[in-house]
N, C-alpha and C positions, 0 to 999 in steps of 0.2 A: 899541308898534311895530306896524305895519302888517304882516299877513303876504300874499303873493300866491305862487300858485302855478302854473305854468305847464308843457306838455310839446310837445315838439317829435320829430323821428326824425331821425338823420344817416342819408342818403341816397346811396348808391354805384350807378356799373356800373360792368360789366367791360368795358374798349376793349383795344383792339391793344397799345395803347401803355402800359396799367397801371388800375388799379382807379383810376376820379377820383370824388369827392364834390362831393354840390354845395354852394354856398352861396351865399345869397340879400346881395344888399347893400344899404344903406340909406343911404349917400350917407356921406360923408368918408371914413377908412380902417375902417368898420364893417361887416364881412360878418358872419353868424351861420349858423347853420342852422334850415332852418323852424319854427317856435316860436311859441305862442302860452299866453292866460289860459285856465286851466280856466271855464267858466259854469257856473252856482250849480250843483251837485248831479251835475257833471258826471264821469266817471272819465278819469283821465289820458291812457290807452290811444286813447278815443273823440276825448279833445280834440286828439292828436296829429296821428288820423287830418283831423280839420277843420280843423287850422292846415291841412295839407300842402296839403288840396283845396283852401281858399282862397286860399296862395299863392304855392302853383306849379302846379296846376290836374292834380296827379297826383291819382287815384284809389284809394281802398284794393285795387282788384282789378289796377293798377300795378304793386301792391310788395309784395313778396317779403319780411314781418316776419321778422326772428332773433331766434326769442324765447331765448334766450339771451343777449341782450344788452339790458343796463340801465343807465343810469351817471347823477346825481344831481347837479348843481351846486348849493352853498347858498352863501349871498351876501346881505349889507347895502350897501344904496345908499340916499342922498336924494331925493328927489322931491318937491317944493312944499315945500319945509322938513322934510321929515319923513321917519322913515328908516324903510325897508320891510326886510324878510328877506324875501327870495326862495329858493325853491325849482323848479326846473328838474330835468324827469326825460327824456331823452335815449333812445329806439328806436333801433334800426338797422335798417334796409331795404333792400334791391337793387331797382330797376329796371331795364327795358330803355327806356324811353324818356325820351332825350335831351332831348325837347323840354318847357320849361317856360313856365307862362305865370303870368306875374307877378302880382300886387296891386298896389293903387295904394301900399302901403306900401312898395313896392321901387322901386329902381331900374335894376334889375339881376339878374341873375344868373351861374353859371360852373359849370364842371363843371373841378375842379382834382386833378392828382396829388397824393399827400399829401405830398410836400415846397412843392410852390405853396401847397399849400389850409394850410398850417400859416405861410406867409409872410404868406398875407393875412389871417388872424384873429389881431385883437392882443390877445384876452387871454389869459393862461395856461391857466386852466380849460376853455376852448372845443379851445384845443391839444392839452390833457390826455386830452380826451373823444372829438376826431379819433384820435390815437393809442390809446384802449384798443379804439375801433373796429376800427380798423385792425388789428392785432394781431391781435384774434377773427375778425375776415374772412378774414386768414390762418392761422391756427389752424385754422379751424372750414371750410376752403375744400374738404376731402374732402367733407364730412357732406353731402348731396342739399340742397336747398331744397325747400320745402312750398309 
């Protein structure tokens, strides 16, 4: 079995209106949060930082890491016949700025309440992972940011 590994940050501000996250979409009912493949020799943390910059065109000096928060998705899927385990490691981050600029792997983006942003991501574990965010956002919402 194929192993691939890959790390992404769920990404919030704080608006008027409530704390929204973003999520990037990829055409039919598939949104995610920025994510990408570790490269050879790479650590997970750095690789997060270079999904985000390449695509939604935020910067490390953007966002605002919680390093208190970590969260792990594992997973077997197909691909050309052949079935990968995946691992997926999950940051959390604030930003102040709204505006993002895409990849050509997107089609889109949103900055969604967490009741929106949990309607449009259809799989469980991505749900799982907005909500333990979510939670520690609100938990951890006294503690200053760095």
């Amino acid at each position: 079995m194929v192993k691939e590994i890959s790390a992404g940050i769920i990404i919030y501000r704080k608006t008027s209106e409530g704390i929204k996250f973003l999520l990037l979409y990829h055409g039919g009912r598939y949104w995610n949060f920025p994510k990408g493949k570790l490269d050879q020799g790479e650590k997970s943390f750095r690789a997060a930082l270079r999904e985000v910059k390449e695509e939604t065109g935020l910067s490390s000096n953007e966002l605002r890491l919680k390093e208190w928060f970590k969260v792990y998705d594992r997973f077997t899927f197909t691909k050309n016949k052949e079935k990968v385990f995946k691992i997926v490691m999950y940051y959390l981050a604030e930003t102040d700025n709204p505006i993002i600029k895409i990849s050509s792997e997107h089609h889109g983006y949103g900055w969604f309440l967490l009741r929106d942003a949990l309607r449009m991501l259809m799989y469980p574990n991505l749900k799982s992972n907005l909500k333990k965010a979510y939670d520690n956002i609100i938990r951890k919402k006294s503690v200053p940011s760095r």
